[in-house]
N, C-alpha and C positions, 0 to 999 in steps of 0.2 A: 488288304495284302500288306503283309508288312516288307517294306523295301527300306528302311532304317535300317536293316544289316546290310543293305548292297551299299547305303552310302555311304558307311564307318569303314569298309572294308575298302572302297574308291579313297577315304579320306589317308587311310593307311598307307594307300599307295603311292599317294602325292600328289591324290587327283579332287583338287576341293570346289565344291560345288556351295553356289550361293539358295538360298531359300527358293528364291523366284526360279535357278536356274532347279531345282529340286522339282519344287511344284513342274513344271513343264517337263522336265523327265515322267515325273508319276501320269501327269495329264497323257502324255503319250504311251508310256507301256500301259495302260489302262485303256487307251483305244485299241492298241492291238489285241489285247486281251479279252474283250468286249464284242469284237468285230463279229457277227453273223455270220458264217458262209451260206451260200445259198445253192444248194444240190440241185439241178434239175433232172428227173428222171422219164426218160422217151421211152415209147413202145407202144405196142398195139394193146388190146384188151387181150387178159391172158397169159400174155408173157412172165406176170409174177410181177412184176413194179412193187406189187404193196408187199409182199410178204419179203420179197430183196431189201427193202428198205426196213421192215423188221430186224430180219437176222443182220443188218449189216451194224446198227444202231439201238440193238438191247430193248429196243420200246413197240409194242401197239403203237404203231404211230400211223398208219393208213388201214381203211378197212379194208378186207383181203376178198373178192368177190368176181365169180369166172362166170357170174350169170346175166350181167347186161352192161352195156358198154357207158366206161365213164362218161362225164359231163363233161361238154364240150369245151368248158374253162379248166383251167390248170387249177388243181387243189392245192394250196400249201396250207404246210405243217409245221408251224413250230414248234421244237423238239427243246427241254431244258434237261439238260446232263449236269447234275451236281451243280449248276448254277450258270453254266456255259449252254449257248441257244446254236441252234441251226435251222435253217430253214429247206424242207424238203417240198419243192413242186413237182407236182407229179402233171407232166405233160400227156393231152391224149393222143393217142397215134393217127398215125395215117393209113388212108387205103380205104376207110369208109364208103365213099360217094365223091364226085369229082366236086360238087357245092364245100362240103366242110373241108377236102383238103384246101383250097384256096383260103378258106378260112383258119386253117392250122398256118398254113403259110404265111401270112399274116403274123398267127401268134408265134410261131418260133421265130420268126424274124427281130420279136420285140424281146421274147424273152428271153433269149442265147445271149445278148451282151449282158445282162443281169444277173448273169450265175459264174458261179466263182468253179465248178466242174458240173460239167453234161456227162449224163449216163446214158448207154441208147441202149435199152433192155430186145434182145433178141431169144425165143424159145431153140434151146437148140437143136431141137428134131426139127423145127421148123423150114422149108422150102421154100415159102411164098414169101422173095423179100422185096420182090421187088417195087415195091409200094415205098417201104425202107431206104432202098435205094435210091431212087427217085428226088425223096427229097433229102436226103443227107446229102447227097453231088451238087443239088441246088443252092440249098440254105445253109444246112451246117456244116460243111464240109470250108467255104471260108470264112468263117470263126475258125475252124482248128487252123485252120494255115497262117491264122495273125495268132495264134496262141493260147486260143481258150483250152484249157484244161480238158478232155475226154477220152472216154474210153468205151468201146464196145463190151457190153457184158452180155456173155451166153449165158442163160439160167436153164436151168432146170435138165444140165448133163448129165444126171442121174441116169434121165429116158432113154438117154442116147442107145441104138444097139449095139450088143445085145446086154439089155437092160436087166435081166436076171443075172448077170455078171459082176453088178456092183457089190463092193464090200461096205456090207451092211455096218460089220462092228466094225471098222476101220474109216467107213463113212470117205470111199473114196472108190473112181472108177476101178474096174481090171484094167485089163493088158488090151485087151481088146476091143473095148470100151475108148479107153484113152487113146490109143490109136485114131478113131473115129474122132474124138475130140479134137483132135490135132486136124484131122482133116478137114473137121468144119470151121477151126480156127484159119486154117488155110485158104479154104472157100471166102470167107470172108471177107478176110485182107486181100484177096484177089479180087470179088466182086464190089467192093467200096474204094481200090484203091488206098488203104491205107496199108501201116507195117503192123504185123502181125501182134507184135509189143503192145498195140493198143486194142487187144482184143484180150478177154479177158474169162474165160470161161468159169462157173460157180456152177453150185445148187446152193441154193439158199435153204430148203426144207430140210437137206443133209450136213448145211453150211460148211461146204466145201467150195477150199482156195477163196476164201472171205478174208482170209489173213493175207493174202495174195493182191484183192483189189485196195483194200486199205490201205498198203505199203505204195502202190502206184498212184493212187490218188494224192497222198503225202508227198511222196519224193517226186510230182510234178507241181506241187503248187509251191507258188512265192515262197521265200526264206520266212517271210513275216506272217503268213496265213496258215503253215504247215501245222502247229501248234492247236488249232483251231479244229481240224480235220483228227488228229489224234485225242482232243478231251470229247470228242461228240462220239465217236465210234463206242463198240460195245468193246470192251475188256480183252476179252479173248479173241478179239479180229485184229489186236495190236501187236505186231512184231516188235522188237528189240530194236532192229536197224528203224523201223519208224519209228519207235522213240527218240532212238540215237537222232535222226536226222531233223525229227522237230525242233528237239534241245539245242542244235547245232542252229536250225536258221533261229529261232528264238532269240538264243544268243547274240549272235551278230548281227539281229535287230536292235535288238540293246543298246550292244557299244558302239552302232551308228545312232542311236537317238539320245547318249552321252555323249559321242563326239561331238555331236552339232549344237548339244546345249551349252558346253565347255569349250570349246572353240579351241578344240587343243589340236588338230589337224589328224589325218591319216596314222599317223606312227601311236597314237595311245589306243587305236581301238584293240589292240591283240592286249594290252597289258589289260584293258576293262573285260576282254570276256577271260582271260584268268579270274579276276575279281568277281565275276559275275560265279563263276562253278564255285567258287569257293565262299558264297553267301547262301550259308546253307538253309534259314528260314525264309529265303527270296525262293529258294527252286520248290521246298517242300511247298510254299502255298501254290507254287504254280503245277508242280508232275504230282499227278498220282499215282505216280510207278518210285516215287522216292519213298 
């Protein structure tokens, strides 16, 4: 990465860094830049998990399979995006047998502090959640209240009725359709007790509103992890404002990992992320939306 133009453009500014104080800037925006996020994706056998994690992320990256139920370990996947890594585990659900969900409980217990955002994949015709329930009000339900990243994803609203109403070339529900969407959005956040905002309805096979959960998974994670979430996604599931808003905490991870090397206090970090937009071989090796 070339970051020489970020510190001619700081030296211009009358912001002078020493070699050592240099190297430790680069050491650190090279950790953030590096950083892994770690996706974990819930739900029962069925719900789509693997082919969600397809269309969300541009890759074969899970095999897509509705005829026997995963293994009772979490599968992860490492994903390399143009050189940038992610890590997707794919959680198995619950509702099996009273033996393995104690046994899941167990495993969400270990695995929920380990991931950087929880998906909990629900079919949206589906009625039988109460398995779902169960243990989200148990186990994961406080991880979201100290701040874990998640969201409930409805997949496969395509089905929803009446199903011959969807628009095919438009690849998006009716009137009527969406309606029903709204209503099991609402079922939801009334039966889990959360707000509605964190339900997130898709089809993945029609990839529809994928540009939708990538913008909410972005604009809820850390200033310094946002960046991370937008080079891993697929192209066309990336909004503008998620752009916008990675380039924004990016930024002002920066000029707090300048400020602290420089020791120049509070008042120089707004002049560094000026100097930061305007080092234009530092942003082109980082966005590839520039």
């Amino acid at each position: 990465m070339n970051n020489q133009d970020l510190f001619e453009n700081l030296s211009r500014e009358g912001i002078q860094t020493t070699e050592e104080q240099r190297k430790n800037i680069n050491r650190r925006i090279n950790e953030v830049l590096n950083y892994e996020p770690k996706v974990g994706v819930f739900g029962k056998t069925g719900v789509g998990k693997s082919s969600l994690c397809n269309a969300l992320f541009g890759q074969d990256v899970c095999e897509i399979s509705d005829v026997e139920a995963c293994t009772r370990n979490p599968q992860e996947v490492l994903l390399h995006m143009g050189g940038k890594k992610i890590t997707l585990v794919d959680v198995p659900g619950a509702g099996e047998n009273e033996d393995r969900d104690r046994e899941y409980a167990q495993l969400y217990s270990k695995i929920l502090p380990e991931l950087d955002v929880a998906l909990w994949v629900i079919k949206a015709d589906d009625r039988a959640m109460s398995s779902d329930e169960a243990f989200f009000k148990q186990i994961v339900k406080p991880h979201v209240e100290q701040g874990k990243v998640f969201f409930f994803v409805l997949n496969q609203c395509d089905k929803i009725e009446p199903f011959r109403e969807w628009n095919e070339s438009g690849h998006e529900p009716g009137p009527k359709q969406l309606q029903n969407i709204q209503r099991k959005v609402t079922d939801v956040a009334t039966r889990f007790s959360v707000p509605e905002s964190k339900i997130i309805p898709v089809s993945a096979c029609e990839k529809y509103n994928l540009v939708r959960l990538i913008d909410e998974m972005v604009f809820a994670m850390p200033k310094d992890k946002k960046i991370t979430i937008v080079n891993s996604a697929a192209r066309e599931n990336v909004s503008a404002q998620a752009q916008e808003d990675a380039k924004k905490g990016f930024f002002e991870t920066v000029g707090e990992i300048i400020e602290n090397a420089v020791d120049k206090g509070a008042e120089v970090i707004g002049k560094v992320i000026d100097v930061i937009d305007t080092a234009k071989d530092f942003i082109r090796d980082l966005f590839w939306w520039f």
